[in-house]
C-alpha positions in Angstrom: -100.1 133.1 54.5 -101.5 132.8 58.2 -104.4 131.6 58.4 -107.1 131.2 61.4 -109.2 128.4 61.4 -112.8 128.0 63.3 -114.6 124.7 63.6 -118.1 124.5 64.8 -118.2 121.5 66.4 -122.1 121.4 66.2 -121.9 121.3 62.5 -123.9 118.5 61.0 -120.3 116.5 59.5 -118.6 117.4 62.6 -120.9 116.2 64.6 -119.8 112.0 64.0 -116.1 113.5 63.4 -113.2 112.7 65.8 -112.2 117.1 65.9 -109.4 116.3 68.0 -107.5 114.2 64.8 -109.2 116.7 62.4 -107.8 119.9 64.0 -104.1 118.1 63.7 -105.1 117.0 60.0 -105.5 121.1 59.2 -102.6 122.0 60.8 -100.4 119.2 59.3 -102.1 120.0 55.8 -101.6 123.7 56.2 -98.4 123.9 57.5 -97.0 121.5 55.0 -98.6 123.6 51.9 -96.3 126.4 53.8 -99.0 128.3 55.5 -99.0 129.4 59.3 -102.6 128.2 60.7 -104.2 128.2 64.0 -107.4 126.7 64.7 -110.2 126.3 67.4 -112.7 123.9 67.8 -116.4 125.8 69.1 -119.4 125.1 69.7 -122.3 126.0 67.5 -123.6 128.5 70.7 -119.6 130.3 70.8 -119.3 130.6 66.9 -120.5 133.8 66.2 -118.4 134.9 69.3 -115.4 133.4 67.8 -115.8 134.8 64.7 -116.0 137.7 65.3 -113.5 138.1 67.4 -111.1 137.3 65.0 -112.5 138.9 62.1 -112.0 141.8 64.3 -108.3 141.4 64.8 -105.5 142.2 62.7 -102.4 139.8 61.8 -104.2 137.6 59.4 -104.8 136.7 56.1 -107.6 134.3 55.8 -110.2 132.3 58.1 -110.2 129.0 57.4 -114.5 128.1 58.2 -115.8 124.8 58.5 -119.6 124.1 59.6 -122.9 124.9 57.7 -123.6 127.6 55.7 -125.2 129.6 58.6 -121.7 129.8 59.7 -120.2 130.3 56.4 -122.7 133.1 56.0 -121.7 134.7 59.5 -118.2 134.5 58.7 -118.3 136.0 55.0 -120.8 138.8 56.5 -118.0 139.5 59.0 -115.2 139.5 56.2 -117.4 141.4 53.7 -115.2 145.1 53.2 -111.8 143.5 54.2 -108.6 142.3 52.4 -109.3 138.7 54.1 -109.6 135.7 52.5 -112.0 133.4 53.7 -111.5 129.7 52.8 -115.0 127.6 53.5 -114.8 123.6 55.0 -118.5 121.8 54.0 -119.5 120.0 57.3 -123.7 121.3 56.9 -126.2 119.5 55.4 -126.3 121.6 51.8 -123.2 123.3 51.7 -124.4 125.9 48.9 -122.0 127.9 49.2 -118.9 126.1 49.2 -121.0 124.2 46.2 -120.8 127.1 44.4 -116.7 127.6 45.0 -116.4 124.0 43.5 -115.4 123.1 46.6 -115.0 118.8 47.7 -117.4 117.6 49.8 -115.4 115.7 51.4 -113.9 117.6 54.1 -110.4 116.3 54.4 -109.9 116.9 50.6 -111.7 120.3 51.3 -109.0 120.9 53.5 -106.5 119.6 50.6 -107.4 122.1 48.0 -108.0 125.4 50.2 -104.3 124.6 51.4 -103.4 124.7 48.1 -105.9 127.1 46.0 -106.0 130.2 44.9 -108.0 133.6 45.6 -110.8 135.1 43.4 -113.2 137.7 44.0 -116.9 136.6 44.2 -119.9 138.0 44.8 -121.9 139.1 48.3 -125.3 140.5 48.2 -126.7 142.6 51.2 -130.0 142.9 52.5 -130.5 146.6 54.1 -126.7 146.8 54.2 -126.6 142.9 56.2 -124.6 140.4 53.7 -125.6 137.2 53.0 -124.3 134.5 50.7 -127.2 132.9 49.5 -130.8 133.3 49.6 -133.6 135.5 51.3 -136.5 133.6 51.5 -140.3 134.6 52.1 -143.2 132.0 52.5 -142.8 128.4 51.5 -139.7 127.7 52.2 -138.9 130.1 55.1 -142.2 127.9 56.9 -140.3 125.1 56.1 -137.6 126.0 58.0 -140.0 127.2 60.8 -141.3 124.0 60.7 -138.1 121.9 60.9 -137.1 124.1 64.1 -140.0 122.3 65.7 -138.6 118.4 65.0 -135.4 116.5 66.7 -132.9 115.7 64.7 -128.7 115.1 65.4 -127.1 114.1 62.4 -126.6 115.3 58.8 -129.2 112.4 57.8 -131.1 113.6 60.3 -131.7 117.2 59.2 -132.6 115.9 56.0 -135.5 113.3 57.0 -136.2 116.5 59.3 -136.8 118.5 56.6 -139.0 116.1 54.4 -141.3 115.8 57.1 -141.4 119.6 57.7 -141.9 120.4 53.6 -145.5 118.1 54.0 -146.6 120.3 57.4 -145.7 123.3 55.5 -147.7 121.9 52.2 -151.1 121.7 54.2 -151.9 125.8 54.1 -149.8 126.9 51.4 -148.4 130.7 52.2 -149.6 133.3 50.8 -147.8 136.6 50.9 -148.7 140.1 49.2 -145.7 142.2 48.1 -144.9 145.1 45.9 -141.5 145.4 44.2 -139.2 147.5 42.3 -136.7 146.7 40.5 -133.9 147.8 37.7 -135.5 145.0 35.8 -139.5 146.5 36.4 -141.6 146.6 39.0 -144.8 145.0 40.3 -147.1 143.4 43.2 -149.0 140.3 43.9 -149.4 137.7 46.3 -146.9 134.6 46.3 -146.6 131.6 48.0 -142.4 131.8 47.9 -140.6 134.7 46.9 -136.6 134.1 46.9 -133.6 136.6 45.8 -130.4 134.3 45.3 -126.9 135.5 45.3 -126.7 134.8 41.5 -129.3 132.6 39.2 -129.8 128.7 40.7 -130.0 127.9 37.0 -131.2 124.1 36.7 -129.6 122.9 40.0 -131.6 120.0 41.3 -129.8 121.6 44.6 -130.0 124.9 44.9 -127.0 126.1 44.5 -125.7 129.0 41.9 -122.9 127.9 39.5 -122.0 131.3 38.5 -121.2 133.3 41.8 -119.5 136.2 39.9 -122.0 136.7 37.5 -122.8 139.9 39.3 -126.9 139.8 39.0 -129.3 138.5 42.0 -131.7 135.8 40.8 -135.6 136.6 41.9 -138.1 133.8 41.8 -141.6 134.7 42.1 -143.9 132.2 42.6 -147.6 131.6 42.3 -149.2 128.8 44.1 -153.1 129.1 44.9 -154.0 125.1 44.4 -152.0 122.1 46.3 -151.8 121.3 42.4 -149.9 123.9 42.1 -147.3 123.5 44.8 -146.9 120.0 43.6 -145.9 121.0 40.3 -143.4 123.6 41.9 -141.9 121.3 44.3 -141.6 118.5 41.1 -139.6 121.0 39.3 -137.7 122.3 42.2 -136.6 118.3 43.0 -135.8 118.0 38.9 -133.6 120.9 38.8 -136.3 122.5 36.2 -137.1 125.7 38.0 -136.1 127.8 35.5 -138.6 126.2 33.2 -141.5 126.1 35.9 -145.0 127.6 34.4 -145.2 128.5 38.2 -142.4 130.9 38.6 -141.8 134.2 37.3 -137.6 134.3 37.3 -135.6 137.7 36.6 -132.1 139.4 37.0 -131.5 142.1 39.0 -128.6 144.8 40.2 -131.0 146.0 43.4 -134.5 145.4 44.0 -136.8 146.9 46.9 -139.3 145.0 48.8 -142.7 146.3 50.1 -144.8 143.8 52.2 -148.1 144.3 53.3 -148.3 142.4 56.8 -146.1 141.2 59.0 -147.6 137.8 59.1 -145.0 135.6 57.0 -142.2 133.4 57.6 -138.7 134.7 56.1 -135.2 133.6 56.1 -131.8 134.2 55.5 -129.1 132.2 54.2 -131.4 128.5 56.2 -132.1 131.2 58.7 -135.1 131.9 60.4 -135.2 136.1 60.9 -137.5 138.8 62.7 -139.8 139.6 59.9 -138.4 143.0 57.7 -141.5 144.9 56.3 -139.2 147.1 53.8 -136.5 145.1 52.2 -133.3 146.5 49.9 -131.7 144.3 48.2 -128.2 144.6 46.2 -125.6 142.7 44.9 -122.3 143.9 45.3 -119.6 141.7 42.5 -116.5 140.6 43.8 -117.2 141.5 47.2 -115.9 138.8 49.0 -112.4 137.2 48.4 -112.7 133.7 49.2 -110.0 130.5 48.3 -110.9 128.1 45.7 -109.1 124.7 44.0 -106.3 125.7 42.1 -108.0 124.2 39.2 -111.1 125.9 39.7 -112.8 127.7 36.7 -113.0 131.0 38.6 -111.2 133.8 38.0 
């Protein structure tokens, strides 16, 4: 196959990585697993740029993505309709995604197994027609976020103590957002501290990540929060991987679900993404949208 690689330099693993001996590390690995592959090395301000630009090209068979999973997310939204593959190198601070694929870790064996996997069909939800890979989130954990933007940080480590300090500013005035929604499930309204649809159920992932990216259903968490009492008990069984068990969350399938907020005063993201604020949300999942490599000894199929 040739491939395209894109590196973003500014991704948190990257960052302390020498990209000079890593670009010659893909090639070697790719080339000997009989692959044509060219790579660049960006930074985080010229990825979307890059991306694009190749996604937009013809000649090619796969991208070859290694940085966070905002940049995984930009380049699967820019594969999302196409015969590409896209193969996904962890160097963020969650890697979800590429959790999800089965994917090492560890990038250099990352780069060991994509060289060497296999293609499957997973899926890609969209959000008023924009894919993501992941999560859209409204209230607690979108503040978070908002919250985190505001702190210094430079390394992996770094976004992560980043973060624990943000989650207690958020924790002091706990969101609370009123929304109505339909779904294939049922439909309701309420107010909600977080609301989150996933690309797939989380299940009992003390990370949230979903194991089962083709089973073809978004995952909506609902969840109530009034008291700090409350938010404590959410966040305990968030950190537990007991979510799913949570007397705090209302959790449900759905095939598409529509999204009515009342103001325009909320914090919401997209796949760890701060974004302008949508008032009307549609959201559907579309199975086997993306083609994407995993191990060759991968469970997927």
């Amino acid at each position: 196959m040739h491939l395209k690689g894109i590196f973003n330099r500014d991704g948190g693993t990257f960052k302390t990585t020498d990209m000079d001996a890593f670009h010659r590390l893909a090639t070697n690995i790719f080339t000997d697993a009989g692959h044509d592959f060219d790579c660049d090395i960006v930074a985080g301000e010229d990825v979307k740029e890059a991306i694009e630009k190749i996604a937009e090209g013809t000649g090619f068979d796969g991208m070859i993505v290694g940085g966070g999973d905002g940049t995984v997310s930009l380049a699967a939204g820019c594969l999302h309709g196409k015969n590409k593959l896209l193969g996904v190198v962890p160097a963020g601070t969650m890697n979800l995604f590429a959790r999800s694929l089965g994917i090492s870790l560890d990038i250099e064996e990352a780069l060991q197994e994509l060289a060497n996997g296999r293609p499957v069909g997973v899926d890609m939800p969209t959000i008023n027609d924009r894919p993501f890979i992941h999560q859209f989130s409204v209230g607690l954990h979108a503040t978070m976020i908002k919250n985190r933007e505001k702190l210094d940080y430079d390394s992996r480590l770094g976004k992560i103590s980043a973060s624990t300090r943000a989650w207690i500013d958020t924790l002091r005035e706990v969101p609370n957002v009123q929304v109505r929604y339909q779904s294939d499930h049922g439909d309701g309204e309420g107010r909600f501290a977080l609301l989150g649809i996933s690309n797939n159920r989380i299940h009992n992932n003390a990370v949230p990540f979903s194991d089962s990216p083709q089973g073809g259903k978004l995952g909506v968490y609902l969840v109530r929060a009034e008291y700090f009492d409350d938010v404590v008990g959410f966040a305990m069984d968030y950190l537990t991987g007991h979510l799913e068990d949570s007397e705090h969350v209302t959790l449900f399938d759905a095939d598409r679900i529509t999204l009515d907020f009342a103001d325009s005063d909320m914090d919401q993201s997209l796949d760890g993404d701060l974004i302008d604020v949508i008032d009307h949300a549609v959201i559907e999942q579309h199975p086997g949208a993306v083609n994407v490599l995993v191990p060759d000894d991968s469970d997927l199929r």
